[in-house]
C-alpha positions in Angstrom: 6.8 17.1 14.4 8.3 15.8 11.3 6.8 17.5 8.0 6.3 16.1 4.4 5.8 17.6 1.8 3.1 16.5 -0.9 3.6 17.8 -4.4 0.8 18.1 -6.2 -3.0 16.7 -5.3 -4.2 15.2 -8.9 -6.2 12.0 -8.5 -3.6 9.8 -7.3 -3.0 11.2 -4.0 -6.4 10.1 -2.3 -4.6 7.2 -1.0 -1.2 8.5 -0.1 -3.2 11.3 1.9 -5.1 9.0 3.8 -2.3 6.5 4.6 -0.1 9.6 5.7 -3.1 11.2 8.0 -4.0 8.0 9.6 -0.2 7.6 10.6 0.4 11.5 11.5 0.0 11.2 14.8 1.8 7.8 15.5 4.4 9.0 13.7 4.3 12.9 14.7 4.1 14.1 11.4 3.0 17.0 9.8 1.8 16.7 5.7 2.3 19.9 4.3 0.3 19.8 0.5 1.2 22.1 -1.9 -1.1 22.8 -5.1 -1.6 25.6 -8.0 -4.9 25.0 -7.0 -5.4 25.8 -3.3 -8.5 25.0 -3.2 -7.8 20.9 -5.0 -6.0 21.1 -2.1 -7.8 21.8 0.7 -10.6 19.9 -0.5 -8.4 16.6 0.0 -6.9 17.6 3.7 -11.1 18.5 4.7 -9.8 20.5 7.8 -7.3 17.2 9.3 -5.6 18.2 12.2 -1.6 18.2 11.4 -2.1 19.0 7.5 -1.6 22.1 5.9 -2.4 23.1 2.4 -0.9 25.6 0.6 -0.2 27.6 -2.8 2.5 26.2 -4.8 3.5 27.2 -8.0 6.4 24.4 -9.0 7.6 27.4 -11.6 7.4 30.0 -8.9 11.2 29.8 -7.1 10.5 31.4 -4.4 7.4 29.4 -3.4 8.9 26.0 -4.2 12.7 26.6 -1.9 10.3 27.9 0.6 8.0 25.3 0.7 10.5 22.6 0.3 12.7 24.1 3.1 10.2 23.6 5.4 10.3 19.7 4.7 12.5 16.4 6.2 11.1 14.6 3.5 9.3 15.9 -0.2 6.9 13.4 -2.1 6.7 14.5 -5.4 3.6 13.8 -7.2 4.1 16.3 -10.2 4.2 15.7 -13.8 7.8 13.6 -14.5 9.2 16.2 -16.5 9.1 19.1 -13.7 10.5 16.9 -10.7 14.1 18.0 -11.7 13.2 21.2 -10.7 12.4 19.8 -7.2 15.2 17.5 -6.9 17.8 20.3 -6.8 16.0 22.3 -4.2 16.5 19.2 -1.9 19.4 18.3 -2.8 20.3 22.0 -1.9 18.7 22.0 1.3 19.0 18.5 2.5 16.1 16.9 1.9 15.0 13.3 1.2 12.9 12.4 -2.0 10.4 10.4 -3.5 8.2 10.1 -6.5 6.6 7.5 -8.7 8.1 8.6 -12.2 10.5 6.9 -14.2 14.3 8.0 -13.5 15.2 10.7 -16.0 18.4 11.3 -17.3 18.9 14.5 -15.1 17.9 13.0 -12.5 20.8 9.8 -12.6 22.9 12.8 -13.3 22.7 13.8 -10.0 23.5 10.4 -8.1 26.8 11.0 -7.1 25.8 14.2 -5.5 23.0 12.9 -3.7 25.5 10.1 -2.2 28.2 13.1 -1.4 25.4 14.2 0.7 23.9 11.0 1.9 20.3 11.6 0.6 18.6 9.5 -0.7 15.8 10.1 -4.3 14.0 7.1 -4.3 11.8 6.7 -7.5 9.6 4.5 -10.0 8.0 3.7 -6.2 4.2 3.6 -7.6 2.6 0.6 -9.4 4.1 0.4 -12.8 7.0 1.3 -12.4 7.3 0.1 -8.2 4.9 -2.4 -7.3 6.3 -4.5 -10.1 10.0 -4.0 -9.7 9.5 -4.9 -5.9 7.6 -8.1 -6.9 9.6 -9.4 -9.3 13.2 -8.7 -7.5 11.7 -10.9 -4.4 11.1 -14.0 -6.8 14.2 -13.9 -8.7 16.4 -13.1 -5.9 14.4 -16.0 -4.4 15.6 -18.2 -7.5 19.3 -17.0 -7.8 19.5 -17.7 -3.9 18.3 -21.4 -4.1 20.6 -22.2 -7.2 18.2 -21.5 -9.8 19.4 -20.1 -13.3 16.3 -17.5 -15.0 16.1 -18.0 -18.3 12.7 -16.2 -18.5 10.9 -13.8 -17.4 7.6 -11.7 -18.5 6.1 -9.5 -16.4 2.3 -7.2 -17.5 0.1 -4.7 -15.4 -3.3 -3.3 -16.9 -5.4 -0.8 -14.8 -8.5 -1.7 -16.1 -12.4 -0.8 -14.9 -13.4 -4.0 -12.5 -16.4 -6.7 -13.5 -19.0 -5.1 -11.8 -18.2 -1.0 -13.4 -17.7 -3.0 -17.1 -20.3 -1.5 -18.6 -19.3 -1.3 -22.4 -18.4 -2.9 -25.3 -14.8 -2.4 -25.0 -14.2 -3.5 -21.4 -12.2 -0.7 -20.3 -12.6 3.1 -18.7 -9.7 5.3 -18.3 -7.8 5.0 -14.8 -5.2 7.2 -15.0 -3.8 9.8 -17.4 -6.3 9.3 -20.8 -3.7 10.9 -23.0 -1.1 7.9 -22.1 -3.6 5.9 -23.3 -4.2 7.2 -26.3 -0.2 7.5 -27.2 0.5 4.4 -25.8 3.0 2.3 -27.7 4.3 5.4 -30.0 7.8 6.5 -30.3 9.9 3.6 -31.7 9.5 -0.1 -32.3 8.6 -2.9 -28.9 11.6 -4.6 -28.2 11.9 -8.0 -26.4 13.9 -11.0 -26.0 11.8 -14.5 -27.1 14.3 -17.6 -26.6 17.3 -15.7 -27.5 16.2 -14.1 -30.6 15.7 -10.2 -30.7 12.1 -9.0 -31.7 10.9 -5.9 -32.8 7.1 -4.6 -33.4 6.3 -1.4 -35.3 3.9 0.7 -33.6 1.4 0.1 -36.9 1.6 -3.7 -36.1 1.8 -3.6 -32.2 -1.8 -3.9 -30.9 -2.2 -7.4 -33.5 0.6 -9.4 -31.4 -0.7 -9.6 -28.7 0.0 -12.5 -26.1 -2.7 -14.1 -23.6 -2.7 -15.1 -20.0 -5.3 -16.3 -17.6 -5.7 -14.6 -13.7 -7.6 -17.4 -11.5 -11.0 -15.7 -10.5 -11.0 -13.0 -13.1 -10.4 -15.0 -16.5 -8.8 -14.6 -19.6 -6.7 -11.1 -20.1 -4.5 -10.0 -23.5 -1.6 -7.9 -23.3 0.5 -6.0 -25.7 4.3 -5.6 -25.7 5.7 -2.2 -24.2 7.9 -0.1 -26.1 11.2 -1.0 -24.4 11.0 -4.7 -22.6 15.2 -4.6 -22.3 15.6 -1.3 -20.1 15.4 -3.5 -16.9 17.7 -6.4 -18.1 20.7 -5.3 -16.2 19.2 -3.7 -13.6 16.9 -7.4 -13.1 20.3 -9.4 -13.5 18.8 -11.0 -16.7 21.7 -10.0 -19.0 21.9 -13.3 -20.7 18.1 -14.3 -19.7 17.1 -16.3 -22.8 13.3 -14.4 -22.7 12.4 -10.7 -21.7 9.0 -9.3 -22.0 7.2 -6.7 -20.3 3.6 -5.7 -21.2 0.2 -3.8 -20.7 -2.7 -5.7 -19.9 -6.1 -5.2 -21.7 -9.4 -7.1 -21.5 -9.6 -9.7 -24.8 -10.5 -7.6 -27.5 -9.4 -4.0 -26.8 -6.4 -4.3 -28.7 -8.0 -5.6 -31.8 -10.9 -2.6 -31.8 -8.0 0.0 -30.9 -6.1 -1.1 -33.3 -8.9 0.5 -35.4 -8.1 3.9 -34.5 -4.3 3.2 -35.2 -4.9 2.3 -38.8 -7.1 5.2 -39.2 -4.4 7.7 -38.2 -6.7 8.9 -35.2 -4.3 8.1 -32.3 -1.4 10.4 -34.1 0.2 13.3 -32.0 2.3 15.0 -34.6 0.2 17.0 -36.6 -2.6 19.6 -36.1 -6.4 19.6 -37.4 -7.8 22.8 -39.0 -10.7 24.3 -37.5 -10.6 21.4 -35.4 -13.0 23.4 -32.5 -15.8 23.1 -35.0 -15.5 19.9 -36.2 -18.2 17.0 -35.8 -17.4 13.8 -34.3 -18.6 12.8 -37.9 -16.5 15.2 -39.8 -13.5 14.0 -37.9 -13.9 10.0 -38.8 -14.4 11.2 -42.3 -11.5 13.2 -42.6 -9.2 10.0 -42.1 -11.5 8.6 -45.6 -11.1 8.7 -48.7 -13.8 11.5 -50.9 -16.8 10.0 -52.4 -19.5 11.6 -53.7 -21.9 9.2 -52.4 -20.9 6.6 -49.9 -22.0 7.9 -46.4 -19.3 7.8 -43.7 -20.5 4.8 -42.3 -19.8 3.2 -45.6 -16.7 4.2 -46.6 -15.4 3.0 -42.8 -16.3 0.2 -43.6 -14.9 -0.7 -46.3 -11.6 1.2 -44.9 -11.2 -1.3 -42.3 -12.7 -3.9 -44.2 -15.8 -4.5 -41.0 -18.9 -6.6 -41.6 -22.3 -5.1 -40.3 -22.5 -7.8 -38.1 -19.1 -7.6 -36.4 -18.6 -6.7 -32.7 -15.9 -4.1 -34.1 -18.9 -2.0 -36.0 -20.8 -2.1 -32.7 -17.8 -0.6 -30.7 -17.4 2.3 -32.9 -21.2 2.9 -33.0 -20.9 3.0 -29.0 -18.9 5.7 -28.8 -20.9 8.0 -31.4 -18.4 8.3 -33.2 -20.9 9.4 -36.3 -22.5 11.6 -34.1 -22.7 15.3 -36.3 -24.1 17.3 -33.4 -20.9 17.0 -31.0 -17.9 19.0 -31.5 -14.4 18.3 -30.8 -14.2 22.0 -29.3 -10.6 22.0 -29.3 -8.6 24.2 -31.1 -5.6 23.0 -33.7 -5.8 19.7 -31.7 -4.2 17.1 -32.9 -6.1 13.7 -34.1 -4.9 11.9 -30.6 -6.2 15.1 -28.7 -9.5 14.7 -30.5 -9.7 10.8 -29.8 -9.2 11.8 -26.5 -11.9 13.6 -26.3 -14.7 11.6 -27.9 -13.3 8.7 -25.7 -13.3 10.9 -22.5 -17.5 10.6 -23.3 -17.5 7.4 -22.4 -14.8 6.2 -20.5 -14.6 8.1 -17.7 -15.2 6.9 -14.3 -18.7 7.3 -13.0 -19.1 8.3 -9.3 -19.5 4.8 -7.8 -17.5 2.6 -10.8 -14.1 0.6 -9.3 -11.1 0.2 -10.9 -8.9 -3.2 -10.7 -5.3 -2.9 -11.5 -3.9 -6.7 -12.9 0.2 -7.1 -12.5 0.9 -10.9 -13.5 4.6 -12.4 -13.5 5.9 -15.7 -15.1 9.3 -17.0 -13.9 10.9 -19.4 -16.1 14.0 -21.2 -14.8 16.5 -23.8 -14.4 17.1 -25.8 -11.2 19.2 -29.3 -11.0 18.9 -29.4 -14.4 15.0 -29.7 -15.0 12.7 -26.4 -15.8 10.6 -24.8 -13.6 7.9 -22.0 -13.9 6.1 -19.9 -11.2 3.2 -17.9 -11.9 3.1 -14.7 -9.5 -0.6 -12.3 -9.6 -1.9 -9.8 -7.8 -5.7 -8.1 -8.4 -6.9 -4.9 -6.4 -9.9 -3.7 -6.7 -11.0 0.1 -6.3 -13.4 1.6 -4.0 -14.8 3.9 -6.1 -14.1 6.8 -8.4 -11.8 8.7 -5.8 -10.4 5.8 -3.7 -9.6 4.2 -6.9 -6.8 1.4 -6.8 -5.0 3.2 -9.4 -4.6 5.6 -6.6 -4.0 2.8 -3.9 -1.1 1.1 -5.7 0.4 4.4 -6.6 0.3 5.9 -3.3 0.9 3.2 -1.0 4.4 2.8 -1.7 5.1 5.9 -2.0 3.8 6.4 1.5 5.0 3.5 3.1 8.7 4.2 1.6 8.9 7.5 2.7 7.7 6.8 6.4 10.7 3.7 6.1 13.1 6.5 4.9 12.2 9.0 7.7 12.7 6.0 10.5 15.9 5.5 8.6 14.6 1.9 8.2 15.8 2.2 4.5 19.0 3.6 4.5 20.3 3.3 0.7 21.6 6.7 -0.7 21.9 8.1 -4.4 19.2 8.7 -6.9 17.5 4.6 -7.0 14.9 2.5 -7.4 13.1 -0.3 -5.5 14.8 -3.1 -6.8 17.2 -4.0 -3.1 15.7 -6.3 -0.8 16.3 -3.8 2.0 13.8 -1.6 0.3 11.2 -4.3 -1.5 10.9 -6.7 1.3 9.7 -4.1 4.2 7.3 -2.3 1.5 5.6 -5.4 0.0 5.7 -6.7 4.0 3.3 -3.7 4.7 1.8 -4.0 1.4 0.1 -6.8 2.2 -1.5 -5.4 5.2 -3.3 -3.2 2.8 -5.0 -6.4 0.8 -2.3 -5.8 -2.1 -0.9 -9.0 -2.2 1.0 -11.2 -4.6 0.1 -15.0 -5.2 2.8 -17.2 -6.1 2.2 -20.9 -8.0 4.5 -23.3 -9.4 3.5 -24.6 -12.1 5.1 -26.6 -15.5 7.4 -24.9 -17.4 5.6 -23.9 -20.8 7.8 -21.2 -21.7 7.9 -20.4 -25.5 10.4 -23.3 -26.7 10.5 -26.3 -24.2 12.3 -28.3 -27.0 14.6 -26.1 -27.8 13.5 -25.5 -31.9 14.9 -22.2 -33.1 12.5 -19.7 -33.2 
């Protein structure tokens, strides 16, 4: 038997777990889960034969070299800030790795040791980072191996609450972490490439530029640039691509009513609220006002944001009882994004039977024999329900089917990488698509930003 260990059973292991049990005895494997929380644990295995749950403590030493000496292979599904710590206990005893997370610096600081010891760290192997890297390497490859010159590419994923869960105003629940959410966009200026020119957008202007694209069976989506568009130019091979964008996908609207909250001062994370446990949903919207002695809340918002009665905005707000004087933030010295949080958490949770839908949508823009060319590439997958959510599917998936590939030494790279080498996107995506995650490719006429070539 061949044992894996799983790091950590939060919500986005539902689907990894399942692939890996349904393949345990094909593939003699034994999935080893470790959890603070024994019992999140064992509730996910439900008694499988060839899975064994277990107490793990990541900041408990002795737990986590014990646990991870057991393993050929560690999945790491923790926080991104803590798999460091797990990365040098397998590269101290040998083992393979693989998570979802971004690569952090520490960890590119040990590539040279993980090739000394031919090991492999393969990560950003999820949806967002992963799923997209793997899609968009096959289709410029594809390009560059035909002749073709890119001289643009965009590239968005949304996970968003499918048609039939949309039950509010703002057409969107939280799939994944709410707090990323909530903080989305903060930290420094969006930065992209738009026909050569360099653009920037503060975060205070970021959710009113937002750009619009249409998925066939599912309609019109918005999305808003990420932070740092250019961190994948070199890696992509689009050093001197002409346009680079990469962005999250929201439901029309959303970014316009959120926006709300960023003009407010609501969705801020660097600053603490007195007596914030005891404050009203009311008292909190009215601590972002200015005093009056007599203009009620509702008024002085208002006027703030500058909202007629009649506007859908007002009725968004009112949705999420945000006026409300009976409900209490109940957390103490939050901050005002921690509160948000909160009041949003009301509504925009998951119900037991609601589906997800995660949206990735690519646009190709290139040059062939000396005429433009565009293909569209779009993939929708739709949840099961609250636990078998696709948030969970196109995390988990690759993640799974990678490290299977990695134990079968069917992928063979070493060093600390990412999916972004045909030997490890093609076979993924391949079995990809036997899970209904599937990418649909068009060609269609070049639109780009500047067909005419007008400075911009």
């Amino acid at each position: 038997m061949r044992t894996i260990l799983l790091i950590g059973a939060g919500k986005s292991t539902s689907y990894l777990l399942k692939f890996l049990i349904e393949k345990a005895n094909a593939e003699k494997l034994h999935i080893l889960v470790g959890d603070i929380n024994l019992d999140n644990a064992k509730s996910l295995l439900k008694e499988q034969p060839n899975c064994t749950a277990i107490k793990l403590d990541i900041f408990n030493e002795e737990e986590r070299k014990n646990a991870i000496k057991k393993a050929d292979l560690v999945i790491s599904m923790l926080p991104a800030r803590y798999h460091i710590e797990v990365a040098k206990d397998c590269l101290l005893y040998d083992k393979n790795m693989v998570t979802a997370s971004y690569v952090s610096k520490e960890m590119e600081a040990l590539d040279d040791k993980v090739k000394k010891k031919g090991l492999i760290f393969l990560n950003e192997i999820g949806v967002d980072p992963g799923i997209d890297h793997m899609s968009a390497m096959k289709v410029l490859d594809n390009i560059r191996n035909k002749g073709g010159k890119v001289i643009l590419f965009e590239s968005f994923t949304g996970g968003l609450v499918a048609p039939e869960s949309d039950t509010n105003l703002w057409n969107y629940k939280f799939t994944w972490n709410p707090r990323n959410v909530v903080v989305a966009g903060q930290g420094g200026a969006a930065m992209f490439i738009q026909e050569g020119n360099y653009k920037y957008i503060p975060y205070h202007k970021l959710f009113r530029r937002t750009e619009f694209l249409e998925i066939e069976g599912y309609g019109k989506f918005e999305g808003y640039a990420n932070r740092d568009s250019l961190k994948y130019r070199t890696a992509y091979g689009l050093d001197d691509v002409l346009t680079l964008y990469r962005g999250t996908i929201r439901r029309v609207g959303f970014s316009k009513a959120w926006n709300m909250f960023v003009q407010l001062g609501m969705t801020d994370d660097t600053f603490t609220i007195k007596e914030s446990e005891n404050m009203s949903y009311r008292q909190f919207v009215n601590s972002f006002l200015p005093y009056s002695p007599t203009d009620a809340v509702e008024l002085k918002l208002r006027h703030y944001l500058k909202i007629d009665q009649d506007d859908i905005m007002w009725d968004k707000l009112m949705e999420l009882d945000l006026f409300d004087d009976t409900k209490k933030i109940g957390i103490k010295n939050a901050t005002p994004a921690q509160a948000l949080q909160k009041i949003l958490e009301d509504h925009w949770l998951l119900d037991e039977t609601d589906k997800d839908m995660i949206v990735m949508y690519h646009k190709f823009g290139y040059i062939l024999d000396g005429k433009k060319h565009q293909i569209d590439s779009s993939m929708v997958t739709i949840g099961k329900d609250k636990t078998y959510t696709a948030m969970s599917k196109t995390v988990g998936l690759p993640l799974g089917i990678a490290a299977l590939k990695i134990l079968n030494k069917e992928i063979t790279a070493t060093g600390v990488v990412i999916p972004i080498h045909r030997d490890i996107y093609e076979p993924v995506l391949s079995e990809l698509e036997n899970h209904d995650i599937k990418f649909i490719e068009k060609d269609v006429p070049y639109m780009g930003y500047n067909p005419n070539n007008v400075a911009g």
